[in-house]
C-alpha positions as CSV (number, residue, x, y, z in Angstrom):
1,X,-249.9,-19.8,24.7
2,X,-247.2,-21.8,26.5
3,X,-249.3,-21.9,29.9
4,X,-249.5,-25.9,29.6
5,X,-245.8,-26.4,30.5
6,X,-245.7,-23.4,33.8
7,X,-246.1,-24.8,37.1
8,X,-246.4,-23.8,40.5
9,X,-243.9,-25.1,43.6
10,X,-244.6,-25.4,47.0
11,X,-241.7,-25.9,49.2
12,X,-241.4,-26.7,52.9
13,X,-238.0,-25.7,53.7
14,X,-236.0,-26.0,56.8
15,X,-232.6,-24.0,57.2
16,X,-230.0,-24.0,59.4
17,X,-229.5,-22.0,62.7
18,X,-225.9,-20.3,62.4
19,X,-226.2,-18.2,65.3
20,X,-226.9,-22.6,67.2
21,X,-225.4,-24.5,64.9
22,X,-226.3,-27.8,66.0
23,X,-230.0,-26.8,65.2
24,X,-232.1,-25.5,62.6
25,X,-234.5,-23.1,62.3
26,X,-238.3,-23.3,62.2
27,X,-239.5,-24.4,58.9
28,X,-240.7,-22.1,56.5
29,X,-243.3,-22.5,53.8
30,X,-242.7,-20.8,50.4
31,X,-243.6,-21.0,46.6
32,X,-241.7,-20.0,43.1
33,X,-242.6,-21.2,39.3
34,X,-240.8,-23.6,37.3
35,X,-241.3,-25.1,33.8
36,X,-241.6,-28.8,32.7
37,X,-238.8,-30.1,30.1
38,X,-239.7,-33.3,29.7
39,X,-242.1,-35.9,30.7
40,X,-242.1,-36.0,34.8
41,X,-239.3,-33.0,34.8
42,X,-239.5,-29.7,35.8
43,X,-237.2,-26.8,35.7
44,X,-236.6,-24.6,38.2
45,X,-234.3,-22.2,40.2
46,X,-232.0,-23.6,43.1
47,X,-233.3,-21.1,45.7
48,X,-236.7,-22.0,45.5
49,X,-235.7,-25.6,46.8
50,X,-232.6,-24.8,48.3
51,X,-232.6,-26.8,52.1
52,X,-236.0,-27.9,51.5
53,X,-237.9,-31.0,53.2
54,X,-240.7,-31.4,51.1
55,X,-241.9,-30.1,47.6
56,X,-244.7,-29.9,45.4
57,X,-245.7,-29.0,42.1
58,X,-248.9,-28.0,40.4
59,X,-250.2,-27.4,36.9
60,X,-251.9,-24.9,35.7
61,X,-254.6,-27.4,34.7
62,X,-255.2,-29.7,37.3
63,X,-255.8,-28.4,41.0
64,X,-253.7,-31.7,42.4
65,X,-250.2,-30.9,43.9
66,X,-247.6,-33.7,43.3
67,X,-244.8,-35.0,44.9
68,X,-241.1,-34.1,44.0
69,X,-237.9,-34.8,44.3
70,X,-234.6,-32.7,43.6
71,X,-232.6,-34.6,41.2
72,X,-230.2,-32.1,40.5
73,X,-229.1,-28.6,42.3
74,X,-226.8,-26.1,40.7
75,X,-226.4,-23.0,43.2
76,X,-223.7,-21.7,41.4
77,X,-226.3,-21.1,38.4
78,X,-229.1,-20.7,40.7
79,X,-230.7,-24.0,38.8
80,X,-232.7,-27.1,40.2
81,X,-234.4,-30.1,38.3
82,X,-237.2,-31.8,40.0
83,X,-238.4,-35.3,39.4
84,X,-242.3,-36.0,39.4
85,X,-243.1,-39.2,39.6
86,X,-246.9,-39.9,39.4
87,X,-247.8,-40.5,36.0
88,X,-251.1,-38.1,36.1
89,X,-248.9,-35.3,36.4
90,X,-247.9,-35.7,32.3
91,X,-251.7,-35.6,31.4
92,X,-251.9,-31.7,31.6
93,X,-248.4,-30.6,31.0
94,X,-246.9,-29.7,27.8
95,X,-242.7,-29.9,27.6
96,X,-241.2,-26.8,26.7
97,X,-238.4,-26.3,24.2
98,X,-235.0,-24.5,25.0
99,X,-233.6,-22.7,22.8
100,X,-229.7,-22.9,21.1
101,X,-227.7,-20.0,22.4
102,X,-228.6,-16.8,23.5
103,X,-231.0,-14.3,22.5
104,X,-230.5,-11.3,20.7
105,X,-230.9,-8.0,22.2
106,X,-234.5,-6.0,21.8
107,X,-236.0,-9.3,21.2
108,X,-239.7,-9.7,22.9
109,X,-239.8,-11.7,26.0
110,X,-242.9,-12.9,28.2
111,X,-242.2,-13.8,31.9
112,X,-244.6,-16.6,33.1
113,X,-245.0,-17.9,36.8
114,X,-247.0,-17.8,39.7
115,X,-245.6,-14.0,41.7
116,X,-247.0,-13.6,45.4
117,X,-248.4,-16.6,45.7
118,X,-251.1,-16.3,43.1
119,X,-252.8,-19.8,42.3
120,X,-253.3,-18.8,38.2
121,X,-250.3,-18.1,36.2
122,X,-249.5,-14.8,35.9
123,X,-247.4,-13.5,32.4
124,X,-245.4,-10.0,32.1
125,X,-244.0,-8.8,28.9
126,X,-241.0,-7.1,28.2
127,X,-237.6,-6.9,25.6
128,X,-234.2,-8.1,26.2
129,X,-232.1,-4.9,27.0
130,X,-228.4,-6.5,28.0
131,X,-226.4,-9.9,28.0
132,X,-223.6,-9.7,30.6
133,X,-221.8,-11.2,33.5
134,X,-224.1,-10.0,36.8
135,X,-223.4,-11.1,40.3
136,X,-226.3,-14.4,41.3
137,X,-227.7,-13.1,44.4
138,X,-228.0,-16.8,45.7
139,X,-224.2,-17.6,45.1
140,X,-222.5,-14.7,44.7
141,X,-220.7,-16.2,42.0
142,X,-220.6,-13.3,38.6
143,X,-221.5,-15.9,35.6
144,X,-223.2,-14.7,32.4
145,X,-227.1,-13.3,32.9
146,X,-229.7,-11.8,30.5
147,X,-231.1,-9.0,31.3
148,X,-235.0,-8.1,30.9
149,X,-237.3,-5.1,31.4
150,X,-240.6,-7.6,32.4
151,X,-241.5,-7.5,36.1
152,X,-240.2,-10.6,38.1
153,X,-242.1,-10.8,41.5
154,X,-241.6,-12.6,44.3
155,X,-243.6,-16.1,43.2
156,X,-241.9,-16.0,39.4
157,X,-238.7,-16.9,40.7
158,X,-237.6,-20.6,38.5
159,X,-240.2,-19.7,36.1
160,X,-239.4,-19.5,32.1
161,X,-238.8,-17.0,29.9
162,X,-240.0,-16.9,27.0
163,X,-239.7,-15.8,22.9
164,X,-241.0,-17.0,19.8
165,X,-242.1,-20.1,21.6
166,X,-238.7,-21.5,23.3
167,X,-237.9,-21.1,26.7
168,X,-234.5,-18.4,26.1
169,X,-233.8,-18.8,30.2
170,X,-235.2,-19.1,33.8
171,X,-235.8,-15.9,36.1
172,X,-234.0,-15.8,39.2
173,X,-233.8,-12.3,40.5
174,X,-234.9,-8.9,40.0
175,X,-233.2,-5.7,40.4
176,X,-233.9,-3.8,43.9
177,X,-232.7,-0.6,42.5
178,X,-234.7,-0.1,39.2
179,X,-238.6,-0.8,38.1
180,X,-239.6,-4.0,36.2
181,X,-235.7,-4.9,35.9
182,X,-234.9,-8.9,36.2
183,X,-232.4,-11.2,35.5
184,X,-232.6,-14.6,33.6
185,X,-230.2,-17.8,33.6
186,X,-229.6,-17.7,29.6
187,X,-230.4,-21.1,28.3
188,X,-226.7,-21.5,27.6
189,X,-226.1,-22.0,31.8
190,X,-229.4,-24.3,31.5
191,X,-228.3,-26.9,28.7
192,X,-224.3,-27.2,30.3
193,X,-226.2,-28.6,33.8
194,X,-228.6,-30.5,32.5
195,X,-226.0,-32.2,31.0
196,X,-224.5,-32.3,33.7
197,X,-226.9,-34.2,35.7
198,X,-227.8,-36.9,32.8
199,X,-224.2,-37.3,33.0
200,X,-223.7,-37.6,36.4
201,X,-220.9,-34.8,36.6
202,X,-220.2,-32.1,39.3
203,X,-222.9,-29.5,38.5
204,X,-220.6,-26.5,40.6
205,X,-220.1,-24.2,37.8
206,X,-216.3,-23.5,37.7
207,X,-214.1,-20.8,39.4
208,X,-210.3,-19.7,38.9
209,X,-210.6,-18.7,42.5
210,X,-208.4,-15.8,41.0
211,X,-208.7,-11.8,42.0
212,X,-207.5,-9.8,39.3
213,X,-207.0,-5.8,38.7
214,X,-207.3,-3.6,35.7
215,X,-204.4,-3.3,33.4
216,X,-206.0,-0.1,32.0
217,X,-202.9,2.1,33.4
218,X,-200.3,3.3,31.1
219,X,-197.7,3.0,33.6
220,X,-198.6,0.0,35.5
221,X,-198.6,-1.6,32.0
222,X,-195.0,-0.7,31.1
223,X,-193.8,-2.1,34.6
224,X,-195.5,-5.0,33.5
225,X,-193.8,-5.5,30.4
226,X,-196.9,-4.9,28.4
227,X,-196.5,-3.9,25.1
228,X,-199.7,-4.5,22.9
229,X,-202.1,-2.1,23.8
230,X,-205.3,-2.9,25.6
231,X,-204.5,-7.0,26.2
232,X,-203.8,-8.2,30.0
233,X,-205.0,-7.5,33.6
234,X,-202.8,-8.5,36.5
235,X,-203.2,-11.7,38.7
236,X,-203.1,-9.8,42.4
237,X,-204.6,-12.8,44.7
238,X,-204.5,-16.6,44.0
239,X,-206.3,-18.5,46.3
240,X,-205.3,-21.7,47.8
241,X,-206.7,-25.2,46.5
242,X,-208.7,-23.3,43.1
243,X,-207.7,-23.8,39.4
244,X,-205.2,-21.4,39.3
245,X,-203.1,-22.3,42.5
246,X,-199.8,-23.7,41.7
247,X,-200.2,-22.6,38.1
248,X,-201.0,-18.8,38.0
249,X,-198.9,-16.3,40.3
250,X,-199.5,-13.1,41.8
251,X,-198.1,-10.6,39.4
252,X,-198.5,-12.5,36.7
253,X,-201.0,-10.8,33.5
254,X,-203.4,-12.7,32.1
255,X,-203.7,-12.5,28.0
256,X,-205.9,-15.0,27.2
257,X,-208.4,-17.6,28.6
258,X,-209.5,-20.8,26.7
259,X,-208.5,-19.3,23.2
260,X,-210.4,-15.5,24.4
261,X,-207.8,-12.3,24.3
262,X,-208.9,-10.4,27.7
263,X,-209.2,-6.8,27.4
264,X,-207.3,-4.4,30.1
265,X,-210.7,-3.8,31.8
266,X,-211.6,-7.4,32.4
267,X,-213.6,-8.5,29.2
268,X,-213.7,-10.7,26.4
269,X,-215.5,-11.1,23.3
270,X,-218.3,-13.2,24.4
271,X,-220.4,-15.7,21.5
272,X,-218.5,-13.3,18.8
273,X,-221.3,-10.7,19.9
274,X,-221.2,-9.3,23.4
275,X,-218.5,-7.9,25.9
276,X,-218.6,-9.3,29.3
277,X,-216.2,-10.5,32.1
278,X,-214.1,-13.3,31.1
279,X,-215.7,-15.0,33.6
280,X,-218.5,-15.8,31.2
281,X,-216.4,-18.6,29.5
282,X,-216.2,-21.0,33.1
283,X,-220.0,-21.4,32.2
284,X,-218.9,-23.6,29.2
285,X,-217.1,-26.0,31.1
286,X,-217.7,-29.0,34.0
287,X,-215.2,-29.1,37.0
288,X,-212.5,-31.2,36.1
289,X,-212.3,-29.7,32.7
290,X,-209.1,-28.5,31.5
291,X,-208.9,-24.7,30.6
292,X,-205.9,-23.2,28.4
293,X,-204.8,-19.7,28.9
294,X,-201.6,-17.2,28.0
295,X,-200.3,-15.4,30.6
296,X,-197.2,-13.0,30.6
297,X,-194.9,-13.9,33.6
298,X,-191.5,-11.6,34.0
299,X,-191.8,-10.4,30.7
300,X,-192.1,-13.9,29.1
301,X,-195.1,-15.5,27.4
302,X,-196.4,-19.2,29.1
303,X,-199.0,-21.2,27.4
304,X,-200.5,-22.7,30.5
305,X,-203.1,-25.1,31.7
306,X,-205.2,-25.6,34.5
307,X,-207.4,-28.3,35.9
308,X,-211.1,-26.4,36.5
309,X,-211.9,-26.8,40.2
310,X,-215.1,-25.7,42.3
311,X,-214.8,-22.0,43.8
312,X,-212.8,-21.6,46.3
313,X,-212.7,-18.6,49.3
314,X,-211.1,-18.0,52.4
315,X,-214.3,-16.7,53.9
316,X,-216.9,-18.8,51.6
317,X,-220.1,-17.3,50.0
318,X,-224.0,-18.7,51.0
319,X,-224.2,-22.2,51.0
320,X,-226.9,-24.4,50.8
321,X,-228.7,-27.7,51.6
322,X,-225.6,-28.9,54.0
323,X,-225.6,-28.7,57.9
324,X,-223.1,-25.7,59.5
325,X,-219.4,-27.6,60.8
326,X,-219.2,-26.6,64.2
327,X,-217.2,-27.7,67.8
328,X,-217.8,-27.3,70.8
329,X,-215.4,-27.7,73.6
330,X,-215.2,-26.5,76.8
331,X,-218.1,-24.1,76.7
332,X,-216.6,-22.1,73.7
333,X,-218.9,-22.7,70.3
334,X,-215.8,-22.9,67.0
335,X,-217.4,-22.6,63.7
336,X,-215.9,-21.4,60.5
337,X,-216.8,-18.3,59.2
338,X,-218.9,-17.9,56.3
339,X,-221.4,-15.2,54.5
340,X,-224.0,-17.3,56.4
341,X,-222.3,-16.6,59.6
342,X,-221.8,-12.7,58.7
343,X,-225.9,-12.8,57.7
344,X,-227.2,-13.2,61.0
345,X,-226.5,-9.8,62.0
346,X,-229.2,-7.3,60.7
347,X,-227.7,-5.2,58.0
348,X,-224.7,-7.3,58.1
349,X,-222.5,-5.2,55.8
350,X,-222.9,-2.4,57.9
351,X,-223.1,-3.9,61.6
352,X,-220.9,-7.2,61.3
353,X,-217.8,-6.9,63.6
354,X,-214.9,-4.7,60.7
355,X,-212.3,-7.5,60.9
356,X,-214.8,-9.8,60.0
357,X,-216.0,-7.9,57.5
358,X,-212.3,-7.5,56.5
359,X,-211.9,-11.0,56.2
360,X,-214.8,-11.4,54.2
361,X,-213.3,-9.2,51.5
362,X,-210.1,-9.4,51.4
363,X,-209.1,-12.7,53.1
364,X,-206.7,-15.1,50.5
365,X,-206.9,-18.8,51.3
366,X,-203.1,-19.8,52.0
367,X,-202.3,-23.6,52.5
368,X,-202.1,-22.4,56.3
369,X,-204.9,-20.8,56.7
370,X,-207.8,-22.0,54.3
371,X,-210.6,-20.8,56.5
372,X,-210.8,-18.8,59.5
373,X,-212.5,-20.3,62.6
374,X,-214.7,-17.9,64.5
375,X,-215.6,-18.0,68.7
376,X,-219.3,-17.5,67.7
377,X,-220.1,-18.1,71.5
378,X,-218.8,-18.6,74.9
379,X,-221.6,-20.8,76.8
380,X,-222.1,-20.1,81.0
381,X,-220.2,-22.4,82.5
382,X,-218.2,-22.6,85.4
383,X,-215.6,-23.4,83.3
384,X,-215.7,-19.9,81.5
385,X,-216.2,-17.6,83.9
386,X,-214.6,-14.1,82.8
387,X,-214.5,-15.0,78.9
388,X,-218.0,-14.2,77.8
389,X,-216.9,-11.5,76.3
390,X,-214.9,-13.0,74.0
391,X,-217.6,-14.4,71.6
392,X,-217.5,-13.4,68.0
393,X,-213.6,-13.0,67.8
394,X,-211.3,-15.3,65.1
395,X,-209.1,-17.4,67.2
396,X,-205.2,-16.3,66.1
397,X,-203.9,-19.3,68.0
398,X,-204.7,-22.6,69.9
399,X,-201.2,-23.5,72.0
400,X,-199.7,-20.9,69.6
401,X,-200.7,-22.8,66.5
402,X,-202.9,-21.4,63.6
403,X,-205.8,-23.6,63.2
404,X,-205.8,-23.9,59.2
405,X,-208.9,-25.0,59.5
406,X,-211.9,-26.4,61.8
407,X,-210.6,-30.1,61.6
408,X,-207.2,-28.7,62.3
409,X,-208.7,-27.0,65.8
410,X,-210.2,-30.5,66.5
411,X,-206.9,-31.9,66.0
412,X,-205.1,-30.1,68.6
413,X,-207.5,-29.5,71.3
414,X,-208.0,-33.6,70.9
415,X,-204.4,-34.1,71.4
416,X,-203.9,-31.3,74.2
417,X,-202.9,-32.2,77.3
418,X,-202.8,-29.9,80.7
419,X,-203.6,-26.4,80.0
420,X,-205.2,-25.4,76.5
421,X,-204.7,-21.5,75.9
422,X,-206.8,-19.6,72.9
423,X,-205.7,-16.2,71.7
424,X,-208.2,-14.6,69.7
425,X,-208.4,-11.3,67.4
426,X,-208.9,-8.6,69.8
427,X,-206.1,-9.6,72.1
428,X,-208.4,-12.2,74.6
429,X,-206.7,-15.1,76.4
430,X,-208.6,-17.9,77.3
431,X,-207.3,-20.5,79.1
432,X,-208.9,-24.0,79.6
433,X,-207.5,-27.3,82.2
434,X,-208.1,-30.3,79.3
435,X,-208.8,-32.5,82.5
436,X,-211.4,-30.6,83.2
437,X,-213.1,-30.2,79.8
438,X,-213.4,-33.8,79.5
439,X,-214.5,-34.3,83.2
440,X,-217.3,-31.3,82.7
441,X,-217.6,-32.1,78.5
442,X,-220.7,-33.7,78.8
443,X,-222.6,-31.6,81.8
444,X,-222.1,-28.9,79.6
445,X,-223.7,-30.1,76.5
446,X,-226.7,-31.9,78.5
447,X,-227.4,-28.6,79.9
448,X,-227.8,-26.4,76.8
449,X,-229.2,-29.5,75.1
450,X,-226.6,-30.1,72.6
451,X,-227.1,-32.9,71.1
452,X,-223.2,-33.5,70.0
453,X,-220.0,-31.8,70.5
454,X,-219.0,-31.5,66.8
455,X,-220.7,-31.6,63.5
456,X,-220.7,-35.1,61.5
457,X,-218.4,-33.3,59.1
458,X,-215.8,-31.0,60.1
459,X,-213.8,-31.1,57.0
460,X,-213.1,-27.9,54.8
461,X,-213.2,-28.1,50.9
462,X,-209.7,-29.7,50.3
């Protein structure tokens, strides 16, 4: 069948420690599927390599594990290509072909790979039962899926898809909720980044960094100035630094989107076949692409255009194979927060602190406040006696400045000078001698065996 081009992958992964920044955790073995493309390249899905050390892959064929190397990682699109470079490794594989455009629904699918670890590949059948935009667990980022009633297990994750012979996409998550349901990245997604990496472009699949509401309402649609039925929903948040800011405005409706008319509810007409979020269309293009769109702003029609930039939040989703940004100063531990930082509560959508929660949510990135810097902890120290139980508050002011972002903290505790006074969320006052901190700077991080005071990088995305 098309067993010659499945393999297996071993990965060694070793991921960061959010709760110590400065360290990471134990590494962790694990294994998903992938398929070979082309001579000494193998596709497979992001997460299954995401922060790993070492990798391996193995044929179904031939016992031998070989090397690899990532040579291209889209998390966006949950998508990774690996390099393998000892010849042998073409002696038993097949390349598989992928096919042009999407599938159709009802059309017969086998699901190869290697689920729970299994060392001989494993194939489920099922049909194709929906083509829509679905939230990417890995991300978080809704971009077009293909929906499949075939069992993916734990294991088949990065494996192909297959029907009639051509790969039609690569599994990457199954559906908690409901038996034998799974989700595939449709070989549209595929082709755009692998272009993307023979051409050496920025693999991030796009974002408007937009929040937008239904303009299903009769009356909400005549304030707006809407006349033709069932076109437009409104622009409500526009976040700072993404495609839309300094183009789109809060308030204004949005008609169309690179040539698409956008239903009240959200949709478009996707491949002249399917209705989806409008999303779907930003899997079409490579950052620094330029995307049309009509919008109505105070009753007027504007042909706009926007530059396509990498998604952008105030509280940002998972992210992946880079080291936290953290500081540490004083015995207080700074550190943005992310969904990474949320995560290390159990059940963190039910037992993360509400305001950070909040944050998570509903949080707009301004030009003063593009990420929010979290006091994740408050070392022992003689130096912070009667603050340790400030930890896991946002700081609200340093000297009665906002910190726009971590570098921005740096900034002004570098250039402090006498007394240094944090404000945080829940009303705490901590107040630090700068003298002091720099006298004490070093006993403190020898003693809980930090190895620096600050992350290499401590810039946010621009």
């Amino acid at each position: 069948m098309f067993e010659p081009s499945v393999v297996r992958i071993d990965a060694t992964c070793l991921r960061p420690d959010h709760d110590a920044p400065w360290q990471s955790k134990t590494p962790r073995s694990g294994n998903g599927s992938g398929v070979v493309i082309a001579p000494g390249r193998v596709l497979t899905g992001a997460h299954v390599v995401a922060d790993a050390t070492f990798v391996q892959v193995q044929t179904v064929r031939d016992p031998t594990r070989y090397t690899s190397r990532v040579i291209g990682v889209c998390h966006d699109a949950d998508l990774a290509l690996l390099a393998v470079d000892d010849s042998r490794f073409g002696d038993t594989t097949a390349p598989a072909t992928l096919r042009e455009g999407l599938p159709q629904l009802r059309d017969q699918v086998s699901v190869l790979g290697f689920p729970v670890g299994g060392e001989e590949v494993s194939v489920t059948a099922g049909v194709v039962s929906r083509i829509e935009v679905q939230r990417y667990t890995h991300s978080q980022r809704r971009l077009l899926a293909v929906t499949v009633d075939a069992a993916i297990n734990d294991g088949n994750s990065g494996g192909p898809v297959f029907c009639d012979g051509e790969v039609v996409g690569i599994a990457f998550q199954s559906l908690t909720d409901a038996e034998n349901i799974g989700e595939v990245v449709p070989t549209v997604l595929v082709r755009q980044f692998l272009k993307g990496v023979e051409q050496s472009k920025t693999v991030d699949v796009p974002s408007l960094s937009i929040e937008t509401q239904s303009g299903e309402n009769p009356t909400l649609r005549r304030s707006l100035g809407l006349t033709e039925p069932g076109i437009g929903v409104l622009v409500r948040q526009v976040h700072y630094g993404g495609s839309a800011h300094g183009v789109l405005r809060v308030g204004d409706v949005l008609l169309e989107i690179g040539g698409h008319p956008i239903a009240a509810n959200g949709t478009i007409r996707y491949a002249d076949r399917i209705r989806t979020r409008f999303e779907a269309v930003l899997g079409e293009h490579f950052v620094g692409d330029r995307l049309s769109a009509l919008i109505l702003r105070d009753g007027t029609q504007h042909s706009v255009s926007m530059e396509l930039k990498a998604h952008r939040r105030l509280v940002p989703y998972n992210t992946h194979d880079r080291h936290p940004r953290y500081v540490v100063w004083g015995g207080l531990v700074f550190q943005p927060l992310t969904r990474d930082v949320l995560r290390t509560w159990d059940r963190w959508w039910q037992n993360a602190p509400a305001e950070l929660l909040e944050q998570y949510t509903l949080g707009v990135r301004t030009v003063d406040c593009r990420e929010r810097i979290l006091l994740s902890q408050v070392l022992a120290d003689e130096l912070t006696i009667g603050f340790r139980a400030r930890y896991h508050e946002l700081v609200t002011a340093v000297n009665g400045v906002l910190p726009r972002d971590l570098a921005h903290l740096a900034e002004i505790v570098d250039a402090a000078e006498g007394l240094v006074t944090f404000e945080t969320s829940w009303g705490g006052r901590l107040v630090f001698d700068s003298e002091q901190v720099a006298q004490n700077q070093a006993r403190i991080l020898e003693r809980y065996r930090i190895p620096q005071a600050r992350s290499t990088s401590l810039d946010s995305d621009p």
